[in-house]
N, C-alpha and C positions, 0 to 999 in steps of 0.2 A: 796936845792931847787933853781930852778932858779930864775934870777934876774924877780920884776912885768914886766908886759909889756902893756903900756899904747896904746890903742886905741878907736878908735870911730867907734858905728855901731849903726843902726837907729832902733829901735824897733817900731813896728807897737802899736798902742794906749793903746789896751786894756794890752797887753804883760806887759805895761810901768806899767800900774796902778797897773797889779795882783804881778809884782815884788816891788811896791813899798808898798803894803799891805804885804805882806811876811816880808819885810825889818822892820814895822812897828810892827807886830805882833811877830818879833824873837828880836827886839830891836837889828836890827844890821844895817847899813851902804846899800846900795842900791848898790851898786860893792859887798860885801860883800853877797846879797841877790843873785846876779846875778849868784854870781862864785858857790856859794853853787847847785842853781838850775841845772847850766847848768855841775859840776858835775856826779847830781843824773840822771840828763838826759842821760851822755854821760855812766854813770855807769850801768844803767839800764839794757843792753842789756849783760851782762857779767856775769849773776848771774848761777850760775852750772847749766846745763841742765838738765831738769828735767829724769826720766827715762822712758822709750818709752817701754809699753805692747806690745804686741800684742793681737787683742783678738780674739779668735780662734770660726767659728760658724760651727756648724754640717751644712752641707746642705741635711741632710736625703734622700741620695738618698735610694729607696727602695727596699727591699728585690726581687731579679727576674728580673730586669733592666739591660740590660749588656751600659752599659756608649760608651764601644766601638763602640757598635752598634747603638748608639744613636749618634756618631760623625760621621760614616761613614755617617748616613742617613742625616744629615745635611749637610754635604760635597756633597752628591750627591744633594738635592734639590738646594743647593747653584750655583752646577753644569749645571743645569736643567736651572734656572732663567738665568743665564748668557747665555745660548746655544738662550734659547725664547727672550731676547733682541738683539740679535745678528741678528736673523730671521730676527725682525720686523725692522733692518733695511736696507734689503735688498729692 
């Protein structure tokens, strides 16, 4: 282990009191409360990634609908709005 390494940083009020009720309530040292905290903190973000589903939905397209056909006609309306903007600013 490395050697301590002694420094000073300014903790904002309430931080000061909640680490010194920790310290109070584990019956340890207020550094001792500090290093433990700031640890679990820094440990925190390390813990094995959970596993990632996927979760799969029917979108129930229906019996007799050709999809193709439903994109060409989207394509062309889309076609259509763009040609009538054009127009109007002539």
């Amino acid at each position: 282990m490395p050697p301590t390494m002694r420094t000073t940083i300014t903790l904002d009020p309430d931080l000061a009191a909640r680490l010194q009720r920790v310290a109070a309530e584990r019956g340890t040292s207020f550094t001792a409360a500090v290093n433990t905290v700031l640890r679990a903190g820094l440990d925190a973000g390390r813990g094995p990634a959970g596993r990632f589903e996927e979760r799969v939905v029917s979108l129930g397209v229906r019996p007799g609908i050709d999809i193709v056909k439903a994109l060409r006609l989207a394509s062309e309306l889309e076609d259509q709005a763009t040609v009538h903007k054009l127009e109007l600013r002539k």
